[in-house]
Each structure stands twice: as C-alpha cells, then as structure tokens.
LUMKELO-71510 format. One record per atom (N, C-alpha, C): x, y, z. Coordinates in steps of 0.1 Angstrom, whole numbers, plus 2048, in hexadecimal, padded with zeros to 3 digits. Layout:
N
XYZ ...
//
This chain:
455
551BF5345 55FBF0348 567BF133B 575BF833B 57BBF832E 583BE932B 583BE731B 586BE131C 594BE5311 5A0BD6311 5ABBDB30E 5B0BCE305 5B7BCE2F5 5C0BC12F3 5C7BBD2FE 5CEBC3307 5DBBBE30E 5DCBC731D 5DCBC0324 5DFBC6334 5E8BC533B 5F4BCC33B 604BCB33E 603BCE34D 608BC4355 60BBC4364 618BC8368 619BD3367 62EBD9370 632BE5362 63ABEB362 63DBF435C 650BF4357 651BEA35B 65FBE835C 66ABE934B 670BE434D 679BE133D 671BD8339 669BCC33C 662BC4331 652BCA333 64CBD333E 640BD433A 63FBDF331 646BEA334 642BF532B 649BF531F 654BEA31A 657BE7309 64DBDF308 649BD5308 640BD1307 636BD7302 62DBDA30D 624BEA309 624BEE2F9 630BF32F8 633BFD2EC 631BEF2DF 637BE62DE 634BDC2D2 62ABD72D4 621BD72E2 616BD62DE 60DBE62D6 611BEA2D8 609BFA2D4 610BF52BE 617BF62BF 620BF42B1 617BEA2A8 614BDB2B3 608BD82A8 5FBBD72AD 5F7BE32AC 5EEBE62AA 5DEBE32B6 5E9BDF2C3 5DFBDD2CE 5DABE42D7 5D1BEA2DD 5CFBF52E8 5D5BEF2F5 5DABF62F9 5E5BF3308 5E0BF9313 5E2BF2320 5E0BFC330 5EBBF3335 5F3BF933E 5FABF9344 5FCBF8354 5FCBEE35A 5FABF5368 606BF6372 608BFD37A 618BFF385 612C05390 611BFB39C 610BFD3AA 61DC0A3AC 625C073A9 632C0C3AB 634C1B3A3 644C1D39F 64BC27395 646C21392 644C2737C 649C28373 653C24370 65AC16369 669C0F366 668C0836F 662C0437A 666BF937F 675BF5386 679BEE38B 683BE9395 690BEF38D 691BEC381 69BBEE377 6A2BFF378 698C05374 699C12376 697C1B380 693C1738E 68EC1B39B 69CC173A4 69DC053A5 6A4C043AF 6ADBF83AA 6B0BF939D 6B8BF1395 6C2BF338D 6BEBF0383 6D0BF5378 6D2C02374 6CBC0A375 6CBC1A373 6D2C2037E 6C8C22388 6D2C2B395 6DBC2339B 6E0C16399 6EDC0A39D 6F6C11397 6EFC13388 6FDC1837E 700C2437D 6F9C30381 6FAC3A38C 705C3E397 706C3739E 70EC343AA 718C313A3 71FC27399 726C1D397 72FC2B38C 725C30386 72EC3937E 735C46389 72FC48394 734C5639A 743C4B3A6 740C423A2 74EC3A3AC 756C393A2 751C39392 75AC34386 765C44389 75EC5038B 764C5C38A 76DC5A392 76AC5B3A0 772C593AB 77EC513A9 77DC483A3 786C3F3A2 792C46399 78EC5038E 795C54386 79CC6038F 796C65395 79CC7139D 7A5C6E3A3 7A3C643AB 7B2C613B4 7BCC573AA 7B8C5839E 7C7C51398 7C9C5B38F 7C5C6A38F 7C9C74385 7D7C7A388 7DBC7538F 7E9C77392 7F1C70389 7EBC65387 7F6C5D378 7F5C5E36F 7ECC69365 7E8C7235E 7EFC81362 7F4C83368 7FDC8F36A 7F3C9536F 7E8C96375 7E0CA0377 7DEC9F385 7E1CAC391 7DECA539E 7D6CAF3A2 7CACA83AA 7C0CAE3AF 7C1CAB3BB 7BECB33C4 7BFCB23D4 7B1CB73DB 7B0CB03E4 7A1CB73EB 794CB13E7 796CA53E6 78ACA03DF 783C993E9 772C993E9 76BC993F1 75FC923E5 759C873F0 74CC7E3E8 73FC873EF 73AC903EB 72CC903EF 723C893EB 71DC7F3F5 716C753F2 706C7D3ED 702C813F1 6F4C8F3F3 6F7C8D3E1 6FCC973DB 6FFC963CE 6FEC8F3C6 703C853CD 703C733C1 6F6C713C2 6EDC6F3CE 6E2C6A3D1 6D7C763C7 6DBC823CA 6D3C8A3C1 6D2C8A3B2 6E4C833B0 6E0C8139E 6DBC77399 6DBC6A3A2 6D2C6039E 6C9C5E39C 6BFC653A8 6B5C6B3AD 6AEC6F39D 6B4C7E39E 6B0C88390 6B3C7F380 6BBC7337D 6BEC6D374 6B0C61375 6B0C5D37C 6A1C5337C 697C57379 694C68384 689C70382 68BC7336F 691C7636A 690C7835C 68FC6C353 692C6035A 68FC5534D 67FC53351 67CC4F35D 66DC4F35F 665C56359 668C63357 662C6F351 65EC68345 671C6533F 66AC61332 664C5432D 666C4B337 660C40330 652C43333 64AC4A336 63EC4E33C 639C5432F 642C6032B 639C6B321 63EC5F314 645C53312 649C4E307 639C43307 637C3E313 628C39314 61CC4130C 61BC4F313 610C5530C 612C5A301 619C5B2FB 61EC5D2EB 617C512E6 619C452E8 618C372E0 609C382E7 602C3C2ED 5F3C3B2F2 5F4C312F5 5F7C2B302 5F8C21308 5F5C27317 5EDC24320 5E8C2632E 5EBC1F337 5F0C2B33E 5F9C2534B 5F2C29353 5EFC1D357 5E6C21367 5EFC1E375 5EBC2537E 5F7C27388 5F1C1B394 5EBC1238F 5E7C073A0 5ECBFD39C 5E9BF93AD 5EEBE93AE 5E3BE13A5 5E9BDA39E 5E0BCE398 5DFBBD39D 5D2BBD39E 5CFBAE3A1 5C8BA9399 5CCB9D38F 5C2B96388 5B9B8C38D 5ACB90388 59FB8A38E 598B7D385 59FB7F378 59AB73370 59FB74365 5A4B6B35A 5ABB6D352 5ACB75347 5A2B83347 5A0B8F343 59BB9E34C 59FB9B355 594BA3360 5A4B9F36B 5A2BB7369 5B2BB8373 5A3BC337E 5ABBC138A 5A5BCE394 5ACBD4394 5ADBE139F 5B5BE53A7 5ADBE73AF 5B2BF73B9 5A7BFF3C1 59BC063BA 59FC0D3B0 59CC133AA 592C14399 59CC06395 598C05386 596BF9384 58DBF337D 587BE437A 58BBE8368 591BE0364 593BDD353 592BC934E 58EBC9341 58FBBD337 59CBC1332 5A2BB2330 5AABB3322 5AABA431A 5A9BA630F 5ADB9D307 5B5B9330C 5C1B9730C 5D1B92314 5D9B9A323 5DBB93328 5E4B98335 5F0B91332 5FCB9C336 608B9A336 60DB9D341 612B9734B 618B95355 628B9C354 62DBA5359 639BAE35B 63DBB5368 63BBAB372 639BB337E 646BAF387 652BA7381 65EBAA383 664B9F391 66CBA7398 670BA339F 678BAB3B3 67ABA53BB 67EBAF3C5 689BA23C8 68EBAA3D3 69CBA83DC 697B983E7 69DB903E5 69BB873E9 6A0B853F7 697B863FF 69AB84412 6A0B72418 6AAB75421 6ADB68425 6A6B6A434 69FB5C437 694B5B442 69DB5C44C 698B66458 6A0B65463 6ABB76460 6ACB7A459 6B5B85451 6AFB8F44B 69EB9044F 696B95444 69ABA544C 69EBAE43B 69DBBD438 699BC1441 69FBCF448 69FBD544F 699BE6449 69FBEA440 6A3BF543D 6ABBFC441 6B4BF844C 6B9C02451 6C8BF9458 6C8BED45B 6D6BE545A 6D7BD7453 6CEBD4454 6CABC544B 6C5BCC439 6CABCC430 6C2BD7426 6C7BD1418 6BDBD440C 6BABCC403 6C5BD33F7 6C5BD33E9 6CABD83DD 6C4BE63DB 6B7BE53DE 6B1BF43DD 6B5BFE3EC 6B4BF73F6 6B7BFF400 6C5C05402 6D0BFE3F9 6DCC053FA 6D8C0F3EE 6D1C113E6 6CEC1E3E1 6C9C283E2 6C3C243EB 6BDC313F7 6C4C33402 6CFC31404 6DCC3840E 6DCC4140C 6DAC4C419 6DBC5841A 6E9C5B41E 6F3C5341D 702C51421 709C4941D 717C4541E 71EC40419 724C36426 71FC2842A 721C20435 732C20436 737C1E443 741C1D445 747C0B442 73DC05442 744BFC43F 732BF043C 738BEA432 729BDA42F 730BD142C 727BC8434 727BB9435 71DBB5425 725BB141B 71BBB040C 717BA140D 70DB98413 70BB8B410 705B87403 70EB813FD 70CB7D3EE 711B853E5 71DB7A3DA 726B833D5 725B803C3 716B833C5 715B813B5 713B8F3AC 70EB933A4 70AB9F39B 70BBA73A6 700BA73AC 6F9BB63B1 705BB63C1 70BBAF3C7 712BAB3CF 723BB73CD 725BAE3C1 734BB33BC 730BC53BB 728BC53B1 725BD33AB 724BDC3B9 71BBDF3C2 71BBE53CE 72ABE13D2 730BD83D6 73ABD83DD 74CBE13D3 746BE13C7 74FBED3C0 751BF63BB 742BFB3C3 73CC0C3C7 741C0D3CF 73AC0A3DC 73EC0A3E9 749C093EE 752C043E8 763C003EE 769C0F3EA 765C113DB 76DC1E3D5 768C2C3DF 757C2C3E1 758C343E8 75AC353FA 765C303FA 76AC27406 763C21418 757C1A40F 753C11417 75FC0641B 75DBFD427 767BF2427 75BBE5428 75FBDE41B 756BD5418 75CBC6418 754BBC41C 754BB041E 74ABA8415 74ABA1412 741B98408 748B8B409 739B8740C 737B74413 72EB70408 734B60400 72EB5C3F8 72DB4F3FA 726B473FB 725B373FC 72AB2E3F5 72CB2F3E6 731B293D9 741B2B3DD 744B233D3 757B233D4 75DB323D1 753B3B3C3 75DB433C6 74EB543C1 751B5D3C2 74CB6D3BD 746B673AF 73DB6D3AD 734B6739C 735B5D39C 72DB543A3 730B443A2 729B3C390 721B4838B 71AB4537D 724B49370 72BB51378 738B56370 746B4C367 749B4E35D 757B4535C 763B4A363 766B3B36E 770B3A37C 77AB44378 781B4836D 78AB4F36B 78BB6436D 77FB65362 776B7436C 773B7337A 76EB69380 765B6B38E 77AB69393 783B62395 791B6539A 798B70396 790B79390 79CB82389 796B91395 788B8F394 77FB99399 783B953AD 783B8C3AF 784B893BB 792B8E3BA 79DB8C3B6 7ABB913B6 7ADBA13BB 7A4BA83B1 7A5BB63AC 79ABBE3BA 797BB73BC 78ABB93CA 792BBA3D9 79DBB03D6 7A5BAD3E1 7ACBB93E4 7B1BBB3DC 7BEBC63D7 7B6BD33D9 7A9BD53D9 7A0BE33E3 79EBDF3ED 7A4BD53F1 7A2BD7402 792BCF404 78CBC73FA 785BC03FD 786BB3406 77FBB0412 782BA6417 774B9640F 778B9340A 76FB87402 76FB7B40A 764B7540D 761B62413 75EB6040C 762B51403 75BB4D3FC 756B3D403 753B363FD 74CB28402 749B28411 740B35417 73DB3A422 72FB3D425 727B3942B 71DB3B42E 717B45439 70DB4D438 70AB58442 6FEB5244D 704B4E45A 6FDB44461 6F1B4F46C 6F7B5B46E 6EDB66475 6F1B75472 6EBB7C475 6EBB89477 6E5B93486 6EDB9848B 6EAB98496 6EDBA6495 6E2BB1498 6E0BBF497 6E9BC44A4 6F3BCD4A3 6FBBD64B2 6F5BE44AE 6FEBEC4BD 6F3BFA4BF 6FEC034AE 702BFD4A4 709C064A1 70DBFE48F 703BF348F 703BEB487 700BDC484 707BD1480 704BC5481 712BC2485 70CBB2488 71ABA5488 717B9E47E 71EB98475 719B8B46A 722B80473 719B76474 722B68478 722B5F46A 731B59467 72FB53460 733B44464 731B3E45A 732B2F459 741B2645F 748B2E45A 75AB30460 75BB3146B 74DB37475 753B3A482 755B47486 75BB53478 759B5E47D 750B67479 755B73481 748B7E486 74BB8D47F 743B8F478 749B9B46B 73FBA746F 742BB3479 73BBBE47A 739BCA46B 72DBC8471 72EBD7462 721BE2464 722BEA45D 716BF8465 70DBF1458 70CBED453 702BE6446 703BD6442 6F7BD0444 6FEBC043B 6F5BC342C 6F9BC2423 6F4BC0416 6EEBB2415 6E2BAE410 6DCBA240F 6DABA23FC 6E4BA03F5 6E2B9A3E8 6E5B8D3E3 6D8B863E6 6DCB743E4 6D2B743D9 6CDB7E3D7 6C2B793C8 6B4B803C9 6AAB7C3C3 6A2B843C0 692B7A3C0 68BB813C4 67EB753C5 671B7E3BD 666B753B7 65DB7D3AE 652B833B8 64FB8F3B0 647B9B3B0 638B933A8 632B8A3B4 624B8B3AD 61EB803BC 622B883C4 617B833D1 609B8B3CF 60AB923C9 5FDB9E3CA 5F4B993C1 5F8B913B3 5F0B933A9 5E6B853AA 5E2B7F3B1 5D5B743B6 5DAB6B3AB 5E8B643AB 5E9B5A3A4 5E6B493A8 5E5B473B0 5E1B3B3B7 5D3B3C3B6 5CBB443B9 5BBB423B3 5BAB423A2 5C1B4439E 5C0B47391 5C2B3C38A 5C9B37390 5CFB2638A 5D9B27382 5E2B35385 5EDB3737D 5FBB2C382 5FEB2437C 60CB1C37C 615B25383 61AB1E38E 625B26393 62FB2039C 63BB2339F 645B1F3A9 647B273B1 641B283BB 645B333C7 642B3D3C3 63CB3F3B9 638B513B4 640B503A6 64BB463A5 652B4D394 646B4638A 642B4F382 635B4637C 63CB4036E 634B3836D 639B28361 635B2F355 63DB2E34A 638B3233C 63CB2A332 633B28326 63BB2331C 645B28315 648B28306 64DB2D2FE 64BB362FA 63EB392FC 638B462F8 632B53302 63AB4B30A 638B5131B 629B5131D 624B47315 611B4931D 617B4132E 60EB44333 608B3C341 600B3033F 5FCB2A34B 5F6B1E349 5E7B20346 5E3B3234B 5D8B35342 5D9B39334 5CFB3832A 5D9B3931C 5D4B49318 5CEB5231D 5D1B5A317 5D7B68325 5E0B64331 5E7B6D338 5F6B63338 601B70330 60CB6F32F 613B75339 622B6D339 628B74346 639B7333E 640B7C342 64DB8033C 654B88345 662B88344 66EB9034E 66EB87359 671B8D364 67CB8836F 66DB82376 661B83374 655B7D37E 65AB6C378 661B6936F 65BB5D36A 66CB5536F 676B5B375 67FB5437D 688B4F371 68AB53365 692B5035F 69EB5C35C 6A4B60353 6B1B66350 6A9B76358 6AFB7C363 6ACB8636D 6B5B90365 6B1B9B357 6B9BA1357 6AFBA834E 6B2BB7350 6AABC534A 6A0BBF336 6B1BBD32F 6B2BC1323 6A8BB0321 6ABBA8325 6A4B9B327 693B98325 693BA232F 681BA6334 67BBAB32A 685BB9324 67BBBF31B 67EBB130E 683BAB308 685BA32FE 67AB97300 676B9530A 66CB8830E 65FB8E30E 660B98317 64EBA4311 64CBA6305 656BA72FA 656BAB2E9 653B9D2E7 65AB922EC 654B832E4 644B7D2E5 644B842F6 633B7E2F8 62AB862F2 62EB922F2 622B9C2E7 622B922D8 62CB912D2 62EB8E2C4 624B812C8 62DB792CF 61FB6E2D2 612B6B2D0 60EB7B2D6 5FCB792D8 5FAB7B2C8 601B832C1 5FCB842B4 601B7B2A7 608B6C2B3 60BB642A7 614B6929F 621B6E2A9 629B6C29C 635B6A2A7 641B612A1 648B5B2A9 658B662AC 658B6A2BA 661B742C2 66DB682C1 678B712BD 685B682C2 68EB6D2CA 693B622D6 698B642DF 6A4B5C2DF 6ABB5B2DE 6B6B532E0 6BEB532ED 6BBB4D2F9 6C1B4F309 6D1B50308 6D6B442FC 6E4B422FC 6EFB4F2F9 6E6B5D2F5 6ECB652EA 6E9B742F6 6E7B6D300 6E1B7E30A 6EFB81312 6F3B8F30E 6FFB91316 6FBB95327 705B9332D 702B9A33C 70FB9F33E 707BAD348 714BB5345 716BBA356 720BBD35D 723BBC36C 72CBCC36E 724BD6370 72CBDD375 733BE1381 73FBD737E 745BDD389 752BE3389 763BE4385 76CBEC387 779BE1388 779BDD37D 776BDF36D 76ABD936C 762BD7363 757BD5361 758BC535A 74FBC1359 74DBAE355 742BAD350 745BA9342 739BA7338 737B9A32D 72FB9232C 732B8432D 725B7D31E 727B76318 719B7430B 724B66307 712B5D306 714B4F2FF 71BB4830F 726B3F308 72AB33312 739B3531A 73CB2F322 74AB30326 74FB2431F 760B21320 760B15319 75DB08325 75AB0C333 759AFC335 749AFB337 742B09337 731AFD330 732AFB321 738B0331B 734AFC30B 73CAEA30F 748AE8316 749ADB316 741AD1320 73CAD7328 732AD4332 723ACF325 71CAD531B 717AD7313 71FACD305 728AC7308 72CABA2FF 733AC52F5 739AC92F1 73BAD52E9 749AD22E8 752AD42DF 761AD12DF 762AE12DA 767AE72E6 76BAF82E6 77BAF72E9 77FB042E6 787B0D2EA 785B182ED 794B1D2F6 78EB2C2F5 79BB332F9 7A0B3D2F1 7ACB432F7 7A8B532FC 7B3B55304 7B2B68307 7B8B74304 7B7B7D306 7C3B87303 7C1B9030E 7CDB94314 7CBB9D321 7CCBAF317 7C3BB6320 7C1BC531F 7CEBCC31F 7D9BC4328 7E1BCD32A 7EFBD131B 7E9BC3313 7F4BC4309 7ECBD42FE 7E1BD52FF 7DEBE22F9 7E0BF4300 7E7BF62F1 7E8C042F6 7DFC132FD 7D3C0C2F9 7C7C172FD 7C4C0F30B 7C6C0330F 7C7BFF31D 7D0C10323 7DBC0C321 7E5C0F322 7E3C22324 7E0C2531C 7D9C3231B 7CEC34325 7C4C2F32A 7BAC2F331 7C0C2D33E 7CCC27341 7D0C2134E 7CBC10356 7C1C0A349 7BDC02350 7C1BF234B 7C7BEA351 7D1BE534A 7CBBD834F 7C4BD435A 7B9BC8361 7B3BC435B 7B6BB6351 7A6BAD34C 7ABBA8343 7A5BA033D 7A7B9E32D 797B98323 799B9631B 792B90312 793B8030E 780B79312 788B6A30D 77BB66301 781B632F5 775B5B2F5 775B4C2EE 769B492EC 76CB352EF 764B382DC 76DB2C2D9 764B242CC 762B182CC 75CB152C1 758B072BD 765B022B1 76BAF72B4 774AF42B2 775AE929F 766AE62A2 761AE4296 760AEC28C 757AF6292 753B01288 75AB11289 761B12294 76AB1F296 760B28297 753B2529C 749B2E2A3 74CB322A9 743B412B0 74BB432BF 73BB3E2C6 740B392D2 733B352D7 731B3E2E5 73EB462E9 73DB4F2F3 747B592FA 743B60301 751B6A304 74EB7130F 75CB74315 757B78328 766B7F325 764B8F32B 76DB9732A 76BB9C337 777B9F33C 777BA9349 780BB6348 77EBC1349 789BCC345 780BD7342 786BE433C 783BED339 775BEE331 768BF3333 763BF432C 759BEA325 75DBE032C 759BD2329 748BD0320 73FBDD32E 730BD432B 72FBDD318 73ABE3316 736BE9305 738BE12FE 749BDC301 74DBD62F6 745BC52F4 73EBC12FC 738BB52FD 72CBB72EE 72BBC02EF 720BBF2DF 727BB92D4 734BBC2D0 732BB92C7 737BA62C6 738B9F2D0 73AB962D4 72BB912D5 71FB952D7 713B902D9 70BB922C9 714B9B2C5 70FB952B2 717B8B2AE 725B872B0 72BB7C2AB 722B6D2B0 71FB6D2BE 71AB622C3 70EB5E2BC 703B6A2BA 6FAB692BA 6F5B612A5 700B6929E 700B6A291 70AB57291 710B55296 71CB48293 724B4C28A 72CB5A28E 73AB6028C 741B5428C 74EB51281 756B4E289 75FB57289 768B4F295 778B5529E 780B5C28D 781B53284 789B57278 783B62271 777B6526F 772B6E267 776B7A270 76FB7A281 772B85289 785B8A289 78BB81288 79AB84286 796B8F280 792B8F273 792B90265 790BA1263 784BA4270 783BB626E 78EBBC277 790BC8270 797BD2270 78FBDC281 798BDE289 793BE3294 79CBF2298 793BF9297 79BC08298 7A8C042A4 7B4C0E2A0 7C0C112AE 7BFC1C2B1 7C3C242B8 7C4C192C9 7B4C1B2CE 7ADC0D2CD 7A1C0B2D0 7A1BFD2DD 798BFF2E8 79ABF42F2 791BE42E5 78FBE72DC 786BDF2D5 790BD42CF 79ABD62CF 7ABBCD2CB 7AABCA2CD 7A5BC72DE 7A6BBC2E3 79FBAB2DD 798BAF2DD 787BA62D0 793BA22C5 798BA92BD 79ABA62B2 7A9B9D2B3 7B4BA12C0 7BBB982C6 7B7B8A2CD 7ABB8C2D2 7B2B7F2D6 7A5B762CD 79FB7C2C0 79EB702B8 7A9B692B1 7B2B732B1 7BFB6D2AA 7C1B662B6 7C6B662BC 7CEB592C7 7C8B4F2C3 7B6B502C1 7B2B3F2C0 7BBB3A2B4 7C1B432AB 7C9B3B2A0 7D6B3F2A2 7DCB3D2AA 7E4B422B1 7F0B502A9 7E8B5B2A9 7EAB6329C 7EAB6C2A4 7EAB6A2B2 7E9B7D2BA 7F5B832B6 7F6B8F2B2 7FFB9B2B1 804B9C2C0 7FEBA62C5 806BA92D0 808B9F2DE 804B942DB 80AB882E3 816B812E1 81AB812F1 82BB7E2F1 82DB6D2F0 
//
C-alpha cells in the first residue's frame, strides 16, 4: 500500500493549490477527483459563468455601437458557439491545471474517495496511507425540498450551463451572486427574466445602496424583480413551469433557476463513522482548519464558511503551512468579492453600517463614474465608488463599487484595507487620465471634502 505525507480530497481552487505548496515544502502529494480536474470552480463555476458573461458583455456592446458611430446590422447570438467556446476554454484550463500537477510530481488519481480511518483513503480501485488528509471536496447547488432539480425545468447553476439553448424566458429563485449574474446574461441575451427573493431587497449581504442601484438598472432591462417574496410551489406545464408565490401570484417560465445557496460536497466521504465534527455535512475546523480528528484537515467551501474560488485556494495554502507548523494568514475581513454582472459589483472589508453595527465610528463618502471622462469614453456612465473609513484613524476599512470594470479596480482597494491605507495618503497617489481608476482617487478626496470633479 503506498504511502503519502498528504492525501488531497477534490481537485478544485483549494485542492490542487494546495497540492502545489504542499509539493513546495517538500511533501509527497496524491490527489484525488471523483469528478473533472478544477472542480466546481472551473467546470461549472466561475470560469464558464464568466464565459457566458463575457460573450453577453460583447453583445451588449454591439447593439450600442451605434453611439460609437459604428452601425452593425444583422446580428445573430449563436448559442452553439458560446457553448463551444466555453466548452473549449475549460477544456484548456483543465488541461493545464492537470499537466501543472505533473510537473510539480504530484498524483492525481481519478476516483471517488472515501476515508476509512484517519490515514487510510479507498476508492474502487486504490487503497493509500497518508500522514495527513486534507479535505477539498467543495461544494454543490443547494435543492429546496419539494423543488428538487429536474434537469430539464426545475435546474440548478450548473445546469444552466449546459443549455443547449437560450430559454425564452426563467423564473431565477434567489437573487443573490449566482442569481443576479445568470439573470444579466440571460436578459442580454434576451431571455425574459423574473427573480424572486425573500429578503427586502437583490444582494441582501450586499451594502443596501449597490443591491438598489443593481435592482434599479435590472429594472430598466426589463427585469421583472420580487423581493420580500417567497416561492411557495412549482408546478411543471406541458411547455414549462408555474412559480406560485407568496403574494398570491403565478409567474410562468420555460425554466425556474433554483439559486438559494449551496450545500457541502462530503456525503461520500464516511464522515459520521469517522467521528469527524460536522453540521449537516459543513465540517467544523479550527484555526488551522484541522478537524476534530487532529491529523485530517478540511478547507474551502466543504467547511461552510466564505464560498468563494480565491478563498479556498488561500485556506488549503494555510492548512498545508499548518501541518508544517508554520502559521498561514488569512485575514476574512480583507477578501474581496467580485459579482459579475452589467455593470459589475465588487466589494472588500466593511460597509459603513456594519463597521457601525461593529461599534466603529465610520464614514464613508462616494463618487459617481459618471463625473469621469473615460466613463464617458467607454459609454458607461452607471455606478459609483464608495468607500468608508475610520474616523479616528482615516483608515479605510472598506469599499463597494458598482460600475465599469469594478471586479479590477477592487484590488487596489483590497491592498489599502488589507495594509491600513489611509483615505489621506490614498488621496495622495497620482492616478493615470483618462483612467476609470479616478474614480478611487476622487472619492478619497470627498472623504476630505477635496473632490475635484464634484459639484
């Protein structure tokens, strides 16, 4: 039986970085994935999402090339196409996170894995030891009972990516991340879309001011939005569904989208005999993402905390550093999240009413996109920039922009948070013109009330 320092379970953004810093110091690695290669992220997640998201970004540009003086006529979405470039774009990152595995001599073995004891994995096929097990086996589409997945009218996050068509019209229940994003693909490529949310308003995790601006701009494509509405059935016709809602009415659609959340990927792996700590499947970890066994770790979205790609791989790089005793930093408060949708919403640190919710004496001013020229130039004139400080220290503690470009310009806003920039020093750099990045450097000035191009 071989044996291994480290036994990585999923292949995802946190198993196979992971992997690699474990290979870096100096551990022998195996890998296992029932599934692809990349895992949810890269299969049926933020890759081919943003895929889609970029060929609606085109679309969108085509029918406003006319205010660019440029007129194009005859334009036609072949869906076949889009599906094939996504398709062929995943097929090449898998490729390479695969040949980037055997480079680093790390073994990827292709089964389902079951742990048998707290060194001792099965499959069908392969019995291995390891020193340590690391748990990376992610997450799936979360079913509401009574509503459960269809594939074919009832259908999950992944199953709208396997649309061999473009639906005439979806019912999107739940209007968070993955909710909004589909529904500003879909609208562009002219789906007629509805989205029913339960909370008061669209991104209910969002600061109220983005989640009203996005619901505004949603409206204005012809989105029909419920919010503080609940989805009481679904009821399959020869040609589609009915959604009944909570109001009383009855919303037909050839698709209902079920994005209310996400539940963990580890019914397979014999954790309840194991005596691994768990909630429903999200498994419990310390600080150092051990488990309640002390030498199988668990990290990324199995463990029910921050559900996001860049996240996972940063928590697999802490629990590795872990096993070898040396302390990974993570700082939750400093992780941007970024929302593609049209304009895009990208968000790091606090809003000001949890930093005041958090006892915190903040501020926070904004600057709209539209007072910039390269807005202006681009055509896109929707959003603005906010961000909040500490009124003590003129830290920034956070920032939530909606507009052009958003999930880029958010970096350099996730080194101010992360470092305790203040708002005055950031005044202080120089930001290329005509750059959408003025915006940053405006409305640090407003917090001293020093904006230039504010009236």
């Amino acid at each position: 039986m071989k044996r291994y320092d480290l036994a990585i379970i999923g292949s995802g953004p946190c198993g196979y970085v992971s992997a690699i810093r474990a290979g870096q110091l100096g551990m022998e690695v195996c890998v296992f994935e029932g599934g692809t290669t990349g895992g949810v992220c890269l299969n049926r997640g933020c890759i081919p999402t943003k895929v889609l998201s970029e060929s609606s970004s085109v679309l969108y540009g085509i029918e406003r090339s006319g205010e660019f003086g440029i007129d194009l006529k005859g334009c036609e979405i072949d869906f076949l196409r889009i599906r094939k470039r996504k398709d062929a774009i995943v097929k090449r990152l898998v490729h390479g996170v695969e040949m980037l595995l055997k480079a680093k001599k790390i073994e990827l073995i292709k089964e389902t894995a079951e742990i048998k004891g707290p060194g001792h994995i099965v499959t069908n096929k392969v019995e291995i030891e390891a020193n340590s097990i690391l748990i990376a086996s992610g997450s799936l589409p979360l079913e509401i009972q009574g509503m459960e997945f269809d594939g074919e009218y009832i259908i999950s996050s992944s199953d709208m990516l396997g649309l061999e068509k473009i639906p005439k019209s979806i019912v999107i229940i739940g209007g968070g991340v993955m909710g909004c994003e589909f529904a500003s693909i879909f609208s562009t490529f002219g789906s007629e879309i509805t989205m029913v949310e339960m909370m008061e308003h669209l991104l209910p995790n969002e600061d109220a001011e983005i989640a009203g601006k996005i619901e505004q701009i949603f409206k204005k494509k012809g989105i029909r939005i419920f919010t503080k509405t609940k989805v009481e059935k679904i009821d399959k016709t020869s040609d589609g569904v009915n959604v009944g809602l909570s109001n009383g009415e009855s919303v037909p659609g050839e698709k209902a989208l079920i994005a209310v959340g996400r539940a963990p990927n580890s019914r397979a792996l014999g954790l309840d005999a194991l005596g691994v700590e768990n909630n429903n499947g999200w498994i419990k970890v310390d600080r150092n993402f051990r488990t309640s066994i002390s030498n199988i770790y668990a990290a990324g979205d199995v463990t029910g905390g921050v559900l996001l790609a860049h996240v996972a791989s940063r928590e697999g790089i802490c629990a590795v550093e872990a096993m070898q005793d040396k302390e990974g930093v993570l700082d939750y408060n400093v992780v941007p999240n970024c929302i593609f949708t049209h304009p895009e919403i990208a968000t790091v640190g606090l809003s000001e009413k949890k930093a005041k919710d958090n006892g915190l004496d903040a501020r926070s001013r904004k600057f709209l996109f539209s007072a910039l020229g390269k807005a202006h130039i681009l055509g896109e004139l929707d959003g603005f920039v906010k961000i909040v400080v500490d009124n003590a220290s003129d830290k920034i503690l956070g920032a939530q922009i909606i507009g052009p470009h958003a999930t880029e310009l958010i970096a350099e806003l996730t080194v101010c948070v992360q470092f305790g920039i203040t708002s005055e020093k950031l005044a202080g750099v120089i930001h290329a013109h005509p750059t959408l990045s003025e915006v940053i450097q405006e409305a640090s000035e407003a917090l001293h009330n020093r904006a230039i191009h504010a009236l």
